[in-house]
Structure formats: C-alpha cells, structure tokens
C-alpha positions in Angstrom: 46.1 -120.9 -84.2 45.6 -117.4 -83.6 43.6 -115.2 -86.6 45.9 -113.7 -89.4 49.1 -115.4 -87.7 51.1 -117.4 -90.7 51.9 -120.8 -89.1 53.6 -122.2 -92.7 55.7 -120.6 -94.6 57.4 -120.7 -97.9 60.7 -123.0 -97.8 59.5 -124.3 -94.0 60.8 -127.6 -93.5 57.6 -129.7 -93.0 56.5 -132.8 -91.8 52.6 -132.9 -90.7 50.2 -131.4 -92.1 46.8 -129.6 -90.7 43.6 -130.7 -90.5 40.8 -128.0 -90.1 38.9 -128.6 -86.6 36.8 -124.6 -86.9 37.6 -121.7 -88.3 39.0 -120.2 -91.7 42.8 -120.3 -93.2 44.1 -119.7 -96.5 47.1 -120.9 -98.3 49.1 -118.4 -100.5 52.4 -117.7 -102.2 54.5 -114.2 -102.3 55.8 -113.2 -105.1 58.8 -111.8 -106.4 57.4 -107.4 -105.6 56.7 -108.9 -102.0 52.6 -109.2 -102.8 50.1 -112.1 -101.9 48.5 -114.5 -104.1 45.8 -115.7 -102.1 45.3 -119.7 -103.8 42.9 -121.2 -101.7 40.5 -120.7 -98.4 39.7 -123.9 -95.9 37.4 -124.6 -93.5 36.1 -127.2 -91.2 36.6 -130.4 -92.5 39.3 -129.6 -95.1 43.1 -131.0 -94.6 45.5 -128.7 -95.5 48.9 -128.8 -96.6 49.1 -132.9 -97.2 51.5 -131.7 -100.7 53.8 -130.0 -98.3 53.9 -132.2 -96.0 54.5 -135.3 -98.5 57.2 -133.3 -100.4 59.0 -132.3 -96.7 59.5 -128.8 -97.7 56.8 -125.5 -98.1 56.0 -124.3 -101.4 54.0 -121.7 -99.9 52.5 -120.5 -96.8 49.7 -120.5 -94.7 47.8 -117.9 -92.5 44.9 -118.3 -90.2 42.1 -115.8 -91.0 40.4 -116.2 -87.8 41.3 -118.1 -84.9 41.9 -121.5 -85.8 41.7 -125.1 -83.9 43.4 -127.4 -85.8 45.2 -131.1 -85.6 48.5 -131.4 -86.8 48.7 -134.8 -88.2 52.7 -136.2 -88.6 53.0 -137.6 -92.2 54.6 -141.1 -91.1 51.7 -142.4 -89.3 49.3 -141.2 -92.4 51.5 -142.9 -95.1 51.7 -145.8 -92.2 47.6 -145.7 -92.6 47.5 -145.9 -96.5 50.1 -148.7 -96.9 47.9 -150.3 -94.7 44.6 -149.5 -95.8 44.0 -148.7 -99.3 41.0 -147.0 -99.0 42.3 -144.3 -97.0 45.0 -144.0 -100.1 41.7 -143.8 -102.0 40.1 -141.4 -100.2 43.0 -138.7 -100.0 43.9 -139.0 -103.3 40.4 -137.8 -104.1 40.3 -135.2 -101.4 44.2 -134.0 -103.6 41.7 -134.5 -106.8 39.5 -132.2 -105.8 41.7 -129.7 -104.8 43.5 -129.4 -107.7 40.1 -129.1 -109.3 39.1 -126.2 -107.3 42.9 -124.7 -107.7 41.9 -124.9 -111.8 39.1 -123.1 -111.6 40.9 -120.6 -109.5 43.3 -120.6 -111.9 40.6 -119.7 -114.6 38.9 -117.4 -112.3 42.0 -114.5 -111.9 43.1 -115.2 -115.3 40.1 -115.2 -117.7 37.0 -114.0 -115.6 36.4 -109.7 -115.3 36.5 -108.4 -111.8 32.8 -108.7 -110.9 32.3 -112.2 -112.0 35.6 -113.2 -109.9 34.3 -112.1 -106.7 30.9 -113.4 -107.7 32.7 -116.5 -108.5 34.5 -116.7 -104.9 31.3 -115.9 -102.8 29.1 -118.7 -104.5 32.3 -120.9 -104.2 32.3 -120.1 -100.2 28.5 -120.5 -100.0 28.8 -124.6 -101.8 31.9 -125.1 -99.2 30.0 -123.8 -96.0 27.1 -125.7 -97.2 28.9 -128.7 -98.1 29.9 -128.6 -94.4 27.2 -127.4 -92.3 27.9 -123.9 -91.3 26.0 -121.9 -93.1 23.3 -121.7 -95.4 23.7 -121.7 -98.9 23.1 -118.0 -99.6 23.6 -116.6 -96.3 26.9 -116.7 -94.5 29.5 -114.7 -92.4 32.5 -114.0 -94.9 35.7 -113.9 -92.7 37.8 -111.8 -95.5 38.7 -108.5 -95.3 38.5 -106.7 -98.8 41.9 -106.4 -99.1 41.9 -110.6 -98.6 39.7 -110.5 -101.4 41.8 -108.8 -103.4 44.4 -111.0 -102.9 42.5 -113.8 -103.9 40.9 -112.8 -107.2 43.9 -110.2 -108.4 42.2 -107.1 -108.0 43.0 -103.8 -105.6 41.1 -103.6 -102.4 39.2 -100.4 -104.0 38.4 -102.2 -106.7 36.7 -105.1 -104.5 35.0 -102.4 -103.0 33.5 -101.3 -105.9 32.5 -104.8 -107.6 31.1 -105.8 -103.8 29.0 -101.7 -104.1 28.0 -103.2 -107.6 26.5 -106.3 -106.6 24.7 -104.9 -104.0 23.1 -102.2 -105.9 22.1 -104.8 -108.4 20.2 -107.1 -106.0 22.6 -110.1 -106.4 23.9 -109.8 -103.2 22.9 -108.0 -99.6 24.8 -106.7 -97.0 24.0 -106.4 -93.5 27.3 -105.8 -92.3 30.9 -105.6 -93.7 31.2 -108.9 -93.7 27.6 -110.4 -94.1 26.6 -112.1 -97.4 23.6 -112.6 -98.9 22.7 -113.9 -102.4 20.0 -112.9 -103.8 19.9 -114.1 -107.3 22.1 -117.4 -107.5 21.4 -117.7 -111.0 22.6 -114.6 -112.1 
C-alpha cells in the first residue's frame, strides 16, 4: 500500500482484514465538519481492522502513512481457524483486548490530558510499540507523522504540536535531529 493512500474507508463493505508485514498506518474516523480523528497507529506485527472485517461493514477508515506491505487475510478462513483451534480464538481475542485497552487510554489521553502531556503520552506510547517489536530502540526512533498527523491524533492544531514538540525540546525531555527524529531524554519525566 502506497504512503498516505486510504485503502478502508468508512461504510466500505469488508471482508478481510490487514495484517501489518512493515511500515506505519493508522485508523481514523471523519467527522461531521469533514476533520480527522486519528484513533490508532500500527506497525509491524499488528492486525488491523479484524472488528470491521467481523462486522462486514467499515466504521471507519484506514490510511497508510508510509508505504505499507501488508497481508489481507479473508475473514472465512480465520473464523474457519478458531472454530477449529481455540487457541487461536484465544489469542485474538486478547490481541482485540488489548486494543481496546490502548483505544481507552487514547480515549483518556485527548479528553483529560493538557496538550504537552498528550503528545508526550503518544511518543512514549510509539517508543513501547517499536520496542515491543524490534524496530527501534526504546528512546530513539524515526516518527513517521507529520505534525499535522499528530494533531489529528491527540486533538490539537498543527501549530500547537509545533509548539508542545519546541517545548519538550527546550526542556531536555526530548531531542531532535531531524523533523521527524525522536529522542527521549528523560523517560521519567
């Protein structure tokens, strides 16, 4: 999938869902003044879109933010696979757990959290998921967001990312090589 192009979309008809190979998407919904509510990045290892693909119809869309190689899995042979081996049942029901935990804390994170501790919040979040799967270190990583992404992930205006991102840097917490290197320098704080 080619970077930034939207391959789901809200009210698609679906019936497969995606299963991250490399690269970076997000999933996000549009709302009713035509702006994006970024709800979740994925990676490398993550499956995406199982709940569309199990409910047959697109509750929101999806958008490659770089270029993407992905396996689109059909959702009859995976429901064959857990009504055959429960484990498997197990396993993606805890993989849908887990998401919805991370989708509270999201939750949490635009709607009770100032602007500097949400992007704060999302950079140490990316740093545990790269980690978690081997592409980066902890507190150093390429982010592949632009600032107006950001923004549409933690509520904010792109100038106001670009302020709280100024911030951080002048504080030490973070460093910035480039545009879109990170660097934590205090995880604690």
């Amino acid at each position: 999938v080619d970077k930034q192009r939207a391959f789901v979309t809200e009210g698609d008809k679906v019936s497969h869902c995606w299963l991250m190979l490399s690269g970076f998407c997000v999933r996000y919904k549009v709302v009713g003044s035509g702006e994006r509510q970024i709800i979740s990045i994925h990676m490398k290892g993550d499956l995406v879109d199982l709940q569309n693909a199990l409910l047959g119809v697109a509750d929101h869309g999806i958008q490659a933010l770089t270029d993407c190689r992905m396996a689109k899995i059909p959702i009859e042979p995976i429901r064959d696979l857990t009504d055959a081996r429960p484990c498997i049942k197990d396993a993606l029901w805890y993989d849908t757990l887990d998401d919805g935990s991370i989708h509270r804390e999201w939750v949490a994170n635009v709607g009770r959290r100032d602007g500097r501790t949400r992007i704060a919040h999302l950079l140490c979040e990316f740093a545990l998921k790269l980690e978690a799967v081997s592409l980066g270190e902890q507190l150093d990583y390429e982010l592949p967001m632009t600032q107006e992404q950001l923004a549409d992930a933690t509520g904010l205006t792109p100038v106001h990312v670009n302020r709280v991102l100024k911030g951080l840097t002048q504080d030490g917490l973070i460093t910035r090589a480039t545009s879109r290197s990170i660097v934590i320098g205090d995880w604690r704080r």
